[in-house]
C-alpha positions as CSV (number, residue, x, y, z in Angstrom):
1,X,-114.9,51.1,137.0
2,X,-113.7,50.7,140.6
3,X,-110.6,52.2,141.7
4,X,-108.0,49.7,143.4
5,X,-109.4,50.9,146.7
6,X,-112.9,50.5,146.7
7,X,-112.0,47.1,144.9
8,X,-109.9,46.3,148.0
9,X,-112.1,47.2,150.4
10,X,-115.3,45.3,148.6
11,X,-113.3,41.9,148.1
12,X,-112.1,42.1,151.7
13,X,-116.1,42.3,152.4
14,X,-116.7,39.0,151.0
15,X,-113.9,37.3,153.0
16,X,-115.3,35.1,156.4
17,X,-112.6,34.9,159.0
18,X,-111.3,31.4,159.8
19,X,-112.0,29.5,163.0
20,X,-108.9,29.3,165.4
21,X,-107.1,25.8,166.6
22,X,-104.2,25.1,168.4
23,X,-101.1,23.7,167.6
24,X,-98.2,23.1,169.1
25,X,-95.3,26.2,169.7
26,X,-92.9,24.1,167.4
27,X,-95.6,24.6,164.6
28,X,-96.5,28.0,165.5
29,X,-93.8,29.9,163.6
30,X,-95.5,32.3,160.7
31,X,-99.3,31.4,162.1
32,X,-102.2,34.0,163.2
33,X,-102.5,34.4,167.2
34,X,-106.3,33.7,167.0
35,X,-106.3,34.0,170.7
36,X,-104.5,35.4,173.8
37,X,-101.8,33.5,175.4
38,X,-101.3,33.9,178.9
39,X,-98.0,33.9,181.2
40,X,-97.9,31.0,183.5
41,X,-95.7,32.9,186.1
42,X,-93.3,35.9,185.8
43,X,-90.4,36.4,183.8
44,X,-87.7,35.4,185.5
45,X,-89.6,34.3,188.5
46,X,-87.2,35.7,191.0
47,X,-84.3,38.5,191.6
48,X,-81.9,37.0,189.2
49,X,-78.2,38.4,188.9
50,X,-77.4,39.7,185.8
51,X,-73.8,40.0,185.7
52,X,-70.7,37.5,187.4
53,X,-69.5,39.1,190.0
54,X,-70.7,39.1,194.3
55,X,-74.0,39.6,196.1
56,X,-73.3,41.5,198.5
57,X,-75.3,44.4,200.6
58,X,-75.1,48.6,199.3
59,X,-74.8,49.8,202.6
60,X,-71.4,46.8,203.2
61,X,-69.4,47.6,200.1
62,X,-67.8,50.5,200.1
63,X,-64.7,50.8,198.5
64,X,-62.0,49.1,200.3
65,X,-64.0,47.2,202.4
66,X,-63.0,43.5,203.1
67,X,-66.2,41.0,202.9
68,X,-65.9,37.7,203.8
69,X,-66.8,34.7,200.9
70,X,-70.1,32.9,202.2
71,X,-71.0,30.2,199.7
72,X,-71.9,30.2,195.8
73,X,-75.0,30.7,193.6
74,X,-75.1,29.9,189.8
75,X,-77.7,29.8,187.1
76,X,-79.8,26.6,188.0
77,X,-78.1,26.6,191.2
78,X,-79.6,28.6,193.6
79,X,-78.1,29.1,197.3
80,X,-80.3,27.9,199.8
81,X,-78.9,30.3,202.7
82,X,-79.5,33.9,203.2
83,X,-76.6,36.6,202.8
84,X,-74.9,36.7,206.0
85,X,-73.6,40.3,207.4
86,X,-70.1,41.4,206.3
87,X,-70.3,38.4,203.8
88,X,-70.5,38.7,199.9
89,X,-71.9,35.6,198.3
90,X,-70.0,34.7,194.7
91,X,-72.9,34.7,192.1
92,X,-72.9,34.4,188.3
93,X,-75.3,35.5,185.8
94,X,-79.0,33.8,185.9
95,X,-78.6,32.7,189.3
96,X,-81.2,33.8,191.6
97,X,-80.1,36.6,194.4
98,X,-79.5,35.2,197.9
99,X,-82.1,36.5,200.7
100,X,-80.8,39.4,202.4
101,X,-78.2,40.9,199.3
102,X,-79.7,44.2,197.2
103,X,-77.1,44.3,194.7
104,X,-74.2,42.8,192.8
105,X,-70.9,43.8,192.8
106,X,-69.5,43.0,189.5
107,X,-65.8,41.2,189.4
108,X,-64.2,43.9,187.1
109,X,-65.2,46.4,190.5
110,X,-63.5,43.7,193.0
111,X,-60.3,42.0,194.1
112,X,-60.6,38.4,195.6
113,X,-58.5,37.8,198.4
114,X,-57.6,34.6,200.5
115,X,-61.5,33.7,201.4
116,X,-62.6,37.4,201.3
117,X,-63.5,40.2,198.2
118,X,-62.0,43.3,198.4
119,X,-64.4,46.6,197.1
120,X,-62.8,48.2,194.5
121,X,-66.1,49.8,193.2
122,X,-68.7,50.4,195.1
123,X,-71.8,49.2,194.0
124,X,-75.0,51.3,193.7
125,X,-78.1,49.5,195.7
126,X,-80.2,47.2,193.5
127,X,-76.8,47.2,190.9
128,X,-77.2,44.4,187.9
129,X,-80.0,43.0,189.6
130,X,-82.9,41.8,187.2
131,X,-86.2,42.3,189.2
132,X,-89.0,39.1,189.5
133,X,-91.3,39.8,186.9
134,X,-89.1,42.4,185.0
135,X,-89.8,41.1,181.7
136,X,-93.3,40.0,182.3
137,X,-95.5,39.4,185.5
138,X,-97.6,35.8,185.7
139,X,-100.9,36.5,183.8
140,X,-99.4,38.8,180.9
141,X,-101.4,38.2,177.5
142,X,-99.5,38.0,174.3
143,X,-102.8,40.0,172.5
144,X,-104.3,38.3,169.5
145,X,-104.4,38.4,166.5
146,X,-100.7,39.1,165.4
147,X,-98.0,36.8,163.3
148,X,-95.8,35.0,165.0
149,X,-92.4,35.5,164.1
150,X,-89.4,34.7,165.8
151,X,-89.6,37.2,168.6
152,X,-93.3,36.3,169.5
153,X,-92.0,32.6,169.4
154,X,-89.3,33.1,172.1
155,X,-91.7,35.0,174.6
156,X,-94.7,32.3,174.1
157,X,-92.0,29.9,174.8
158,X,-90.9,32.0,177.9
159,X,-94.8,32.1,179.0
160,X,-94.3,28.7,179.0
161,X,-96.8,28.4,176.0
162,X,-96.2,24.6,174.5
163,X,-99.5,25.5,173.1
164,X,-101.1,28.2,171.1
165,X,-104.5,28.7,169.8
166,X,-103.8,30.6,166.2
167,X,-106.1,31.1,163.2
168,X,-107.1,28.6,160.4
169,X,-105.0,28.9,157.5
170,X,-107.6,29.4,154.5
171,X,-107.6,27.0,152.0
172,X,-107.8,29.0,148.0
173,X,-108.5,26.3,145.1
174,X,-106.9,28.3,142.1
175,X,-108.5,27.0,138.9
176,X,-106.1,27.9,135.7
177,X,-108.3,28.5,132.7
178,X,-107.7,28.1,128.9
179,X,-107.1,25.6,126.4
180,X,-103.7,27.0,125.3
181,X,-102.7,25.6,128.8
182,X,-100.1,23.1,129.6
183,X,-98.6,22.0,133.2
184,X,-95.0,22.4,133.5
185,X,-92.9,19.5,132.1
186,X,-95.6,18.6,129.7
187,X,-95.0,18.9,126.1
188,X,-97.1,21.9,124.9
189,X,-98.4,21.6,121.3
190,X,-97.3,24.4,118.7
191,X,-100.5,26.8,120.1
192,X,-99.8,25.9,123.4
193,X,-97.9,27.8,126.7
194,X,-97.0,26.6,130.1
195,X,-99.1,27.4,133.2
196,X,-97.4,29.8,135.6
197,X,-99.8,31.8,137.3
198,X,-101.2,29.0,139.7
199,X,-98.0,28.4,140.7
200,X,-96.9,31.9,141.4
201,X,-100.4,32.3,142.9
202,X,-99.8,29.4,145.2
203,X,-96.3,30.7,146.6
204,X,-97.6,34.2,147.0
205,X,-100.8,32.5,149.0
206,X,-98.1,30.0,151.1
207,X,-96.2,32.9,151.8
208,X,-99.4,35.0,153.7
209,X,-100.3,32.1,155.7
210,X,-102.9,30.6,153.1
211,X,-102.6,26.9,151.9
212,X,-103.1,27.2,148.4
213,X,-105.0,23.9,146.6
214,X,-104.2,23.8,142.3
215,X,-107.2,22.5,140.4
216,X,-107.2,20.8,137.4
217,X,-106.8,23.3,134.2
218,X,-110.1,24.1,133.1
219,X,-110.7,23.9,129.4
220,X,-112.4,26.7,127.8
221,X,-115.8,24.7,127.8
222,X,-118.5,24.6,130.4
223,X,-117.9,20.7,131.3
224,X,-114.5,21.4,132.4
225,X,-115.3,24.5,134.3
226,X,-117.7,22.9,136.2
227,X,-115.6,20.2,136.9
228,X,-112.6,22.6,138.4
229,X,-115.2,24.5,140.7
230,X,-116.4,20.7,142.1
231,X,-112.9,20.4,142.6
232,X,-112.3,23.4,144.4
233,X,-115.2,22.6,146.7
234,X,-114.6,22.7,150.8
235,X,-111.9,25.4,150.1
236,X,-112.4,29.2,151.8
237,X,-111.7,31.0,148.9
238,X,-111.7,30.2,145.2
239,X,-109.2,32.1,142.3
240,X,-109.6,31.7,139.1
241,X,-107.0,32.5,136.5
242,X,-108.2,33.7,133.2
243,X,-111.4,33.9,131.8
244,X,-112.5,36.6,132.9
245,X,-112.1,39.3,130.2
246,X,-115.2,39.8,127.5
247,X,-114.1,37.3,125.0
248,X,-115.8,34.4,123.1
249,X,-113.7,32.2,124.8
250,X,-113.9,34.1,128.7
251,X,-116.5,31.9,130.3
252,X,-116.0,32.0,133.9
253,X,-118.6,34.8,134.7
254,X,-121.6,33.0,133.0
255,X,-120.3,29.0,134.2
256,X,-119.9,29.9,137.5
257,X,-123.3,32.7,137.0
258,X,-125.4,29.4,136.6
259,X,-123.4,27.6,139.4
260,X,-124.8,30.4,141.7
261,X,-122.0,33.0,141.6
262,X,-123.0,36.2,143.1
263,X,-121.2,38.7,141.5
264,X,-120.0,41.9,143.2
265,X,-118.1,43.8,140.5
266,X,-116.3,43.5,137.4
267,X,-113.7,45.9,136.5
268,X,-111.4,47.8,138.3
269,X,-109.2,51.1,136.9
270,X,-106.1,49.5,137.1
271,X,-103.4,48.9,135.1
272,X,-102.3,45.7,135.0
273,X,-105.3,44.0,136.1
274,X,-108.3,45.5,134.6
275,X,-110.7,42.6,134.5
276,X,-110.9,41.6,137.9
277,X,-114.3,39.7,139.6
278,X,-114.8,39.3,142.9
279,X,-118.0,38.0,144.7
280,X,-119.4,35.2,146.7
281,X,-120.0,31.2,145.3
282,X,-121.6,29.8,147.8
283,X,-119.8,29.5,151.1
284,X,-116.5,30.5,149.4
285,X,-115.5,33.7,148.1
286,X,-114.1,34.4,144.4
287,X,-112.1,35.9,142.8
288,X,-111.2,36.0,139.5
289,X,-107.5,37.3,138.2
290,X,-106.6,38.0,134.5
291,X,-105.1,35.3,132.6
292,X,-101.7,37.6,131.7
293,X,-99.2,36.2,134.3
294,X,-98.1,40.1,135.2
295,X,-101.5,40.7,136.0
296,X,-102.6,38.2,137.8
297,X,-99.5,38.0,140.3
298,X,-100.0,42.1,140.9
299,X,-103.2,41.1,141.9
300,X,-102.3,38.3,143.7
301,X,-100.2,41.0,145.8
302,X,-103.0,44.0,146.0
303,X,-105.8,41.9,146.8
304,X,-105.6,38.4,147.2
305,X,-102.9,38.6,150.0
306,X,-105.2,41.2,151.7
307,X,-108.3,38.7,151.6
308,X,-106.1,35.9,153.0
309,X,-104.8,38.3,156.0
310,X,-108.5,39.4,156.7
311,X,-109.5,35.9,156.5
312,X,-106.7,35.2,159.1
313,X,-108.1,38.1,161.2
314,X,-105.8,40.5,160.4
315,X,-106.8,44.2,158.9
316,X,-105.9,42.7,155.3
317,X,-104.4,46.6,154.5
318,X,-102.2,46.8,151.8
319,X,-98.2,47.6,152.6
320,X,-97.8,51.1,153.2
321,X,-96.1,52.7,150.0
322,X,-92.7,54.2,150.6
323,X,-91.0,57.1,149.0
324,X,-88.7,56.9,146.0
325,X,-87.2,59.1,143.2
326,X,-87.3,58.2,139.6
327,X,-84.0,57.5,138.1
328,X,-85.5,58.7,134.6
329,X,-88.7,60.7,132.8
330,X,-91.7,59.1,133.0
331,X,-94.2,59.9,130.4
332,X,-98.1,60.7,131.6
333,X,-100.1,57.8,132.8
334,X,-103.6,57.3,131.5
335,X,-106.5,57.0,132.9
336,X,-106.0,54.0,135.2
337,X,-103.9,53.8,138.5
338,X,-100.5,51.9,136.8
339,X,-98.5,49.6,139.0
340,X,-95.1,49.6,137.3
341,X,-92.6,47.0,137.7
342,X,-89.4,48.3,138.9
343,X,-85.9,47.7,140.2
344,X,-84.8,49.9,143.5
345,X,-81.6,51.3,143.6
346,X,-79.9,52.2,147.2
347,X,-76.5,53.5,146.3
348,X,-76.9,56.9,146.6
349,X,-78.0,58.6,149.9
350,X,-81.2,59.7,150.6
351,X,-84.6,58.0,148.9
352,X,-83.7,55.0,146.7
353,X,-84.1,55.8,142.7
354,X,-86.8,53.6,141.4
355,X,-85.7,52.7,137.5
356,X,-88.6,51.4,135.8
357,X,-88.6,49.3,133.0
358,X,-88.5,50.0,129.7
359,X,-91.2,47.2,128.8
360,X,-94.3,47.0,131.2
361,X,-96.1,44.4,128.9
362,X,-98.2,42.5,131.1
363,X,-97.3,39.0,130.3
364,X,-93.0,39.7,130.6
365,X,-92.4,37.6,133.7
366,X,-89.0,37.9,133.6
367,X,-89.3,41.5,134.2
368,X,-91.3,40.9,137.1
369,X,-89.1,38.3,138.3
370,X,-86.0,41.1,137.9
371,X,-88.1,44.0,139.8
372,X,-88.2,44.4,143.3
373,X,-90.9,47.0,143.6
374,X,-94.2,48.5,141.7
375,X,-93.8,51.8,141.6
376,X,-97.7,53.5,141.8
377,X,-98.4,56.3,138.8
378,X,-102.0,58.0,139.7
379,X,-104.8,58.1,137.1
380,X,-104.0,61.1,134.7
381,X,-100.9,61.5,136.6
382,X,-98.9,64.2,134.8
383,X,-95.7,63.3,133.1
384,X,-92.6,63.2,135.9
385,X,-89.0,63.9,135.3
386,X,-86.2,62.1,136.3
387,X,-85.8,62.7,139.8
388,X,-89.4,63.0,140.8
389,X,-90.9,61.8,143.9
390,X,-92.9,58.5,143.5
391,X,-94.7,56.0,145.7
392,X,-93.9,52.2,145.4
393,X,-95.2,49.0,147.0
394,X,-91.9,46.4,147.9
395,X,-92.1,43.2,146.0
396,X,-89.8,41.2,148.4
């Protein structure tokens, strides 16, 4: 069997990046930068004054000297004459610096008098000034690829970017599989359960940028199979859910075998999540998840999140795991890497104590919903006393 790693780095092999298109800044928010954006002039675009105060010249203020008012320049009002000598010119923050002054003389350092400032303060030369270009010069490239989050948004906007070329979102069909399968508010039959994967799936995938598409259910028969995967058809990337184990009933590899599924592997050494597929159907790539809900979302997380960020053009690498302590003994693991829901405690100074839950049964989605972090146990990992460093993966 693979271990989570090599599993990683084979299905992000299989993944095709997306094609960029632009959109418009509003719409940009959470998107790939597929390509540089470019500054259409500096930032700010002249010598702006970054307090309220005077502009006045170095050399004219020093303390106690008397300088003459000459006029007034505010944000969006800029002075059209220059600094005269012996003048200071009242100024407030944003406005552009008069010709001939090199620094500002802030108001807490003066006294106004009757047409004139008195220096109380000298200013230093070039004091609360904000240089042309002192943020960015015209020309400066936002690099690509990157998310755009809130910062990113404010400087494109700054570039005076209304438009943006970013990445494709990918577009994953997820097929639920199983005749014990109802949607929710359905009335399931006594043998029966409600379908939660696709929809955990599909708010994982929204959440990394994909846009998810749910499939009909596919019945545990090779009509209805067949009739999900022409459903999922046109999409980047298609996840199944289920069927993929060894059983009488697990018919995805051989359906969707026939349909022209090249297969890369089948199995990984990883608890939960053991019988995981991955390879290529067509012009999409596949996946297939275990059925148990636990399962399938920790996959979701490990490697179907990657495959969407590579798709987007991103490196697809998994979060960095971070330090913790365990807040009790932890038996020995087995022979598979075991990704443990947990719930993080920060009260205590230091590392945060990682309590793990009792139950780790594969299909308890309420204690996935309650945990906050997986915390990682190596293959054959000895057993670990309370207190114990560990590694964990955040959840939120």
């Amino acid at each position: 069997m693979l271990s989570v790693a090599e599993a990683r780095a084979r299905v992000l092999s299989l993944v095709r990046p997306m094609a960029g298109e632009p959109v418009a800044l509003t719409e940009a928010a959470g998107r790939v930068l597929a390509a540089p954006a470019r500054a259409a002039r500096a930032q700010p675009p002249f010598a702006a004054s970054a307090m309220d105060g005077y502009a006045v010249r170095a050399a004219e203020a020093a303390a106690g000297a008397r300088l003459r008012l000459a006029g007034e320049a505010a944000a969006g009002h800029a002075s059209a004459d220059a600094l005269p000598p012996g003048a200071a010119m009242r100024i407030f923050t944003g406005a552009p610096v008069p010709a001939g002054a090199d620094s500002i003389l802030i108001q807490e350092d003066a006294r106004a008098a009757e047409g004139a400032v008195e220096v109380v303060t000298p200013p230093d030369p070039g004091a609360y000034i904000r240089p042309a270009g002192g943020d960015f010069p015209a020309g400066h490239a936002l690099a690509a690829p990157r998310r755009l989050g809130p910062s990113e948004i404010a400087l494109l906007a700054a570039m005076n970017c209304a438009e943006v070329t970013v990445a494709r979102r990918p577009v994953v069909a997820l097929i639920p599989t199983g005749d014990e399968l109802v949607l929710p508010g359905e009335t399931p039959a006594a043998d029966q359960i409600v379908a939660s994967n696709n929809f955990g799936l599909a708010a994982l995938l929204a959440r990394a940028g994909a846009e998810p598409r749910l499939c009909p259910i596919a019945r545990d028969n090779r009509a209805s199979l067949l009739a999900a995967l022409e459903a999922a058809k046109g999409a980047d990337m298609v996840v199944t859910l289920g069927g993929a184990s060894v059983g009488d009933h697990d018919l995805v590899a051989a359906v969707f075998g026939d349909a022209g599924l090249s297969l890369d592997f089948y199995k990984i050494a990883m608890r939960p999540g053991k019988p995981l597929m991955a390879g290529r159907i067509g012009p999409m790539a596949m996946l297939g998840l275990p059925g148990n809900p636990v399962s399938a979302l920790v996959c979701g997380h490990l490697f179907v999140v990657p495959a969407v960020e590579r798709a987007l053009g991103l490196d697809g690498a998994p979060p960095v795991p971070r330090p913790a302590r365990l807040a009790a003994d932890e038996p020995a693991n087995g022979p598979r890497e075991h990704y443990m829901r947990a719930r993080l405690d920060w009260a205590t100074e230091g590392l945060p104590l990682a309590h793990v839950a009792e139950n780790q049964d594969s299909s308890l989605l309420s204690v996935l919903a309650d945990a906050d972090a997986l915390v990682i146990r190596a293959p054959r990992a000895p057993a670990a006393p309370a207190g114990s460093l560990v590694e964990y993966l955040p959840l939120t």
